[in-house]
TORRO-447337 format. One record per residue: residue in three letters; x, y, z of N, C-alpha, C in turn. Coordinates in steps of 0.02 Angstrom, whole numbers, plus 50000, padded with zeros to 5 digits. Last residue first. Layout:
<sites>
alaXYZXYZXYZ...
</sites>
This chain:
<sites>
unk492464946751989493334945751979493544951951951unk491284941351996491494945852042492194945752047unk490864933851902491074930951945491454935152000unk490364946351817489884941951847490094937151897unk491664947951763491484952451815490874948951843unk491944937251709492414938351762492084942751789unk490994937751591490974931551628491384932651703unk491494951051516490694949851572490544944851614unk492604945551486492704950251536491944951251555unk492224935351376492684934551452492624940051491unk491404944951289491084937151337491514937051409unk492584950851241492204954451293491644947451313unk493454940051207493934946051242493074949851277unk492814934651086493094929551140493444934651200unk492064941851010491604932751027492194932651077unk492414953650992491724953051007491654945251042unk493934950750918493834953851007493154952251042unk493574944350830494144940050909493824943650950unk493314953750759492654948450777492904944650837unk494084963350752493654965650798493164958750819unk495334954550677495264957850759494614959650788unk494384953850576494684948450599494544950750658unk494384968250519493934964050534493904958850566unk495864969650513495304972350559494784970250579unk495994962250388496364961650458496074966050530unk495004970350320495064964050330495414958850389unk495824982150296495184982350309494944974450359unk497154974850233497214981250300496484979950338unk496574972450109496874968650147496814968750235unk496034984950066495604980350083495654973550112unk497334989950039496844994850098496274988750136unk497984984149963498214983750033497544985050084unk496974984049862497034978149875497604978349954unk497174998349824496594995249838496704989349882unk498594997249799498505002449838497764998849858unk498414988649669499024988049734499004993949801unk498014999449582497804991549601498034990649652unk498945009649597498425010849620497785005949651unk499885002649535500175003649588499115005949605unk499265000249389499604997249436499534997349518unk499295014449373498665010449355498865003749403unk500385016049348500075022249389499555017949402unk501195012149240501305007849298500805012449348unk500355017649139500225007849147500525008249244unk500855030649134500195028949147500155021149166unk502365024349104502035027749170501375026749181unk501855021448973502315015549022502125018649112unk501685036948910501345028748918501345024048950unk502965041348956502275044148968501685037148973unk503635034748862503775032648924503175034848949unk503055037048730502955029848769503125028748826unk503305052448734502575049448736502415039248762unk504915051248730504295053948786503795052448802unk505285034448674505355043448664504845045048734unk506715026348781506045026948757505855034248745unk508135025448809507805020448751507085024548703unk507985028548933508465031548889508325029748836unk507055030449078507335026449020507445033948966unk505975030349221506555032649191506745028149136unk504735034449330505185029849285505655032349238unk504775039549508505005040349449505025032849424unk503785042749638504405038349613504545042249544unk502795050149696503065046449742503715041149719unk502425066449669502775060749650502975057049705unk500735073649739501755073249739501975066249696unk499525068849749499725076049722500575077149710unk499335052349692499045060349735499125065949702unk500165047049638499635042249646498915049949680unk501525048649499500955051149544500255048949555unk502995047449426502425042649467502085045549538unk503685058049312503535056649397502935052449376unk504885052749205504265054649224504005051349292unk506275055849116505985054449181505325058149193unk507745048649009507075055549024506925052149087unk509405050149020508795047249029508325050449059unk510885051449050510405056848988509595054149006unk511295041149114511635049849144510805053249097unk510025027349154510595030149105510695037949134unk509735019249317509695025749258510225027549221unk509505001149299510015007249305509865012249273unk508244992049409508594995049345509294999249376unk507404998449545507664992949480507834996249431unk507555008649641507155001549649507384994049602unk508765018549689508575015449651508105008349661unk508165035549755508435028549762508335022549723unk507615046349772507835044849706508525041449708unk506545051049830507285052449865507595051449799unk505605041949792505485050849765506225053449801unk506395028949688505825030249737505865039049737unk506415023649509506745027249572506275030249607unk506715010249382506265012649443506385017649492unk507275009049212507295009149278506895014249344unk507515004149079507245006749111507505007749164unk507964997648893508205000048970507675003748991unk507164990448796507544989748840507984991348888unk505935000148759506294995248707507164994848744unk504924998548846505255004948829505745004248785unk504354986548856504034989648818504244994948810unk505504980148932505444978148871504824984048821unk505184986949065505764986549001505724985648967unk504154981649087504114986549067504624990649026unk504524968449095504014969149055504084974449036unk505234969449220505724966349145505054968949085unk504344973849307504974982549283504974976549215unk503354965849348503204971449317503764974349275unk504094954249427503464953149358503374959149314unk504814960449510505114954349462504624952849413unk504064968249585504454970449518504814964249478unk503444957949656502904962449612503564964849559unk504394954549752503944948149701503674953449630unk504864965649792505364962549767504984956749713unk503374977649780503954974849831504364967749761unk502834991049752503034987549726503724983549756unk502084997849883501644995449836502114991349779unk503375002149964502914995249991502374992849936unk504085010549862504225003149898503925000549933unk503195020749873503205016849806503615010149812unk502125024050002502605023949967502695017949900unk500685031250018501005024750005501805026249990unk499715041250128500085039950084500555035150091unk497965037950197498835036550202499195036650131unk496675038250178497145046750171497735045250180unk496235029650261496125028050168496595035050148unk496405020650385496645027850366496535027850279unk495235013250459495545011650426495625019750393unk494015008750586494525017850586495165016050514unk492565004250613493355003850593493465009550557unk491415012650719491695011250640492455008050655unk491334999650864491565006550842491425005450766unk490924987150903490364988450868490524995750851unk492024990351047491674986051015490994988350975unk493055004751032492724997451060492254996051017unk494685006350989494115008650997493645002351008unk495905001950931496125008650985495145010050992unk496434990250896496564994750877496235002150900unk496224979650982496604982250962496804988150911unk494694988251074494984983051043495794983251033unk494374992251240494644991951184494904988651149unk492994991251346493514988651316493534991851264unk491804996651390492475001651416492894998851385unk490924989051341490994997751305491494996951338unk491084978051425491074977351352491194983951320unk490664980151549491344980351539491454979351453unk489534990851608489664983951545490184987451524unk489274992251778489544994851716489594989351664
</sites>
């Protein structure tokens, strides 16, 4: 038998499989904007709503900022559901509308760049697995081990 097909990599298929990377995963809006990323993005975006804003995931938990009681709100949609809200009290409709589109654009950057991260870390694994995990296991079975 070539012990090379019956192995599995880490991630659940053998050697020379497609990589199985899920591109149909939905993101949440706290892992695409983590603590480094909103320290660059929300003050900016504040500022372009002419100074209050604030971030809320789709539970409508706060990421950043504070929502004002009266403050409009437009869903952040990467699919088909909101996965956050922006929010501000400051800004008329059409600029928050605006500010949304920017951060949609965003987050979608940030959606690419995991996937191809993700992709990449796979890649890694499968080449470990090819050069050093199935060599060894043809070398042990040839030594009748």
């Amino acid at each position: 038998r070539d012990l090379g097909e019956q192995h599995r990599g880490a991630h659940g298929r053998r050697p020379g499989q497609a990589m199985s990377v899920n591109f149909d995963r939905e993101w949440r809006i706290d892992e695409l904007l983590d603590d480094a990323m909103l320290g660059r993005v929300a003050p900016a975006i504040s500022l372009l709503l002419g100074g209050d804003a604030a971030i809320i995931d789709g539970q409508g938990r706060s990421l950043w900022g504070i929502a004002a009681e009266g403050a409009r709100r437009e869903p952040v949609v990467l699919e088909l559901e909101p996965i956050g809200y922006l929010l501000s009290e400051s800004a008329t409709q059409p600029v928050l509308a605006a500010a949304r589109s920017l951060l949609e654009l965003l987050l979608r950057t940030q959606v690419r760049f995991k996937m191809a991260s993700n992709l990449h870390l796979e890649a890694v694994a499968e080449d470990v697995t090819n050069r050093q995990v199935v060599p060894f296991l043809k070398r042990l079975a040839q030594a009748g081990g």
